[in-house]
C-alpha positions in Angstrom: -1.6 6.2 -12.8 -3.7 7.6 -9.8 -6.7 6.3 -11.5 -6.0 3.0 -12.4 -4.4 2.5 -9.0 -8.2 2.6 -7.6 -8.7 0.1 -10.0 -5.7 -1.9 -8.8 -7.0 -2.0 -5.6 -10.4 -3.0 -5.9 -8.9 -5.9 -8.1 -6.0 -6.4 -5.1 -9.2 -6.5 -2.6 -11.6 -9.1 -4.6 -8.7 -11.4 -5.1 -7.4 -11.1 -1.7 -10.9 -11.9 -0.4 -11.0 -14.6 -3.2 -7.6 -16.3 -2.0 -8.1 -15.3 2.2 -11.6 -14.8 2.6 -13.1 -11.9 5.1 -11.1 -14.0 7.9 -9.7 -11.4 10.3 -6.4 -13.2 11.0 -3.0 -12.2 9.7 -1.3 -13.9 7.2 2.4 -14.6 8.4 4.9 -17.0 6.8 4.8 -19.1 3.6 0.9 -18.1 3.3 1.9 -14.4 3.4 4.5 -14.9 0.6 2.0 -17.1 -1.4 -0.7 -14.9 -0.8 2.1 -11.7 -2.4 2.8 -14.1 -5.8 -0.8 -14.6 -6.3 -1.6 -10.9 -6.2 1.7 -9.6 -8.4 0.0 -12.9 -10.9 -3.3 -11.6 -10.8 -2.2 -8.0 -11.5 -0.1 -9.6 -14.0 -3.1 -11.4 -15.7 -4.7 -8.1 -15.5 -2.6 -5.8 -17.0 -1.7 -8.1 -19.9 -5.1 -8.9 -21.0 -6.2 -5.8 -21.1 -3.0 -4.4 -22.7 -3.9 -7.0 -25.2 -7.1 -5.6 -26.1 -5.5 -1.9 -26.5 -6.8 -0.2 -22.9 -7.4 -1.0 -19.4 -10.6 1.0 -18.0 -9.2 4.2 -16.4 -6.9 4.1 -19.6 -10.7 4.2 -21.4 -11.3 7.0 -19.4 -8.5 9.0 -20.1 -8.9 7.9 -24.5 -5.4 6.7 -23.9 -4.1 3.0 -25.9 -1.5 0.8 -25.7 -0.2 -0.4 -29.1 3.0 -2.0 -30.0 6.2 -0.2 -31.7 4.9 -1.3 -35.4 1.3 0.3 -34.8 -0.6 -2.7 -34.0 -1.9 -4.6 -30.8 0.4 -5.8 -28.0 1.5 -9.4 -28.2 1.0 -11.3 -24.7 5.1 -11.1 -24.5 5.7 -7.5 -24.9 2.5 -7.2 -22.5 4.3 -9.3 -19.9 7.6 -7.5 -20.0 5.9 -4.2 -19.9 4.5 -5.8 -16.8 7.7 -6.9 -15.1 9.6 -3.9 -15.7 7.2 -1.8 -14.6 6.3 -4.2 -11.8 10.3 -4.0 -10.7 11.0 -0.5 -11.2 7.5 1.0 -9.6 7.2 -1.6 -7.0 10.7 -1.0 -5.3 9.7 2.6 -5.5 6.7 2.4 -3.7 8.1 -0.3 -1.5 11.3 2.2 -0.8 8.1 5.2 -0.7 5.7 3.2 2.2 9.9 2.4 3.8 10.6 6.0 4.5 7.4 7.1 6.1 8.8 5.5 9.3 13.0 5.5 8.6 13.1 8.5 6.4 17.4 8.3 7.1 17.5 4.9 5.3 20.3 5.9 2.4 18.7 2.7 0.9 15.6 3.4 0.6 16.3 6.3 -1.2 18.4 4.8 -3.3 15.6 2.4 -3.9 13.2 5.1 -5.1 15.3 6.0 -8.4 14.3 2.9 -10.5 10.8 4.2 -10.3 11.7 7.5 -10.7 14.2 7.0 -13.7 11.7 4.6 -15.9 8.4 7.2 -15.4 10.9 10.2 -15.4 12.2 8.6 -18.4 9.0 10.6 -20.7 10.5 14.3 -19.7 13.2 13.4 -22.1 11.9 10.9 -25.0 11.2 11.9 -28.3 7.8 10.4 -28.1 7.1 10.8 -24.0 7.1 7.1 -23.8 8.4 5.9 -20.5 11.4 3.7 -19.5 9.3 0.4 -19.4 7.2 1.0 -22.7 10.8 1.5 -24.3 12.0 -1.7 -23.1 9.0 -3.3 -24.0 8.9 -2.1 -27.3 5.0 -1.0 -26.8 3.6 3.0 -26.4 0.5 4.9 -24.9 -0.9 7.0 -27.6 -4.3 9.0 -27.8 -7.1 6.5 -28.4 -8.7 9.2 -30.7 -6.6 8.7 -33.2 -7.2 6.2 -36.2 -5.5 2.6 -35.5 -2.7 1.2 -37.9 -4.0 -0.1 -41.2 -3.0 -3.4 -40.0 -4.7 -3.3 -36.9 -8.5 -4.3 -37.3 -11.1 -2.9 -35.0 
């Protein structure tokens, strides 16, 4: 996750500069919000192609694949609610995580920490070590080294 976060960001910053340009002003108001859907789209777009095609880079990296529940490659839905779940659950985590650095007495930012914690914490106690989202999503990360599904062509 640390890994492809660096290549979140670098995908965050080039379609940022993409939608804002280098302009040094602050975004406030309906362009802020429009400028947050874009990004959570673009991440989307992201995650779900590449899903599709079995690995994202740092996923490469690490010889790790994404493959549906029967073996084979992710359909564009069960890429998309991978996505969203994940999107909900990590994002109000890290939203609740960036929250307490300044108000670290906010009951409701802790509270807002466990859906993050519960769907990657979710692998300590699966059968397979498939987390909360890939459960939902009826997809799993699996070793890239070993052989694809007979179904599943190369």
């Amino acid at each position: 996750m640390v890994y492809e976060s660096v290549v979140v960001a670098a995908v965050l910053f080039i379609a940022t500069l993409l939608f804002h340009g280098a302009a040094i002003e602050r975004l406030a108001g309906l362009s802020r919000a429009i400028l947050q859907v874009y990004l959570v789209t673009v991440l989307g777009i992201y995650f779900v192609w590449f899903w599709q095609r079995g690995q994202t880079l740092p996923m490469r990296a690490w010889r790790l694949r994404l493959i549906g529940r029967d073996g084979g490659k992710v359909s564009p839905a069960r890429g998309l609610a991978r996505y969203l779940v994940a999107a909900i659950t990590l994002g109000t985590s890290f939203a609740a995580a960036l929250y307490l650095r300044e108000h670290s007495d906010s009951i409701v930012a802790w509270i807002a920490l466990a859906p993050g914690v519960l769907s990657v914490g979710w692998a300590l106690g699966d059968p397979d070590r498939q987390c909360l989202y890939d459960r939902i999503a009826g997809t799993r990360l699996v070793r890239a080294d070993v052989p694809p599904a007979q179904d599943e062509k190369p």
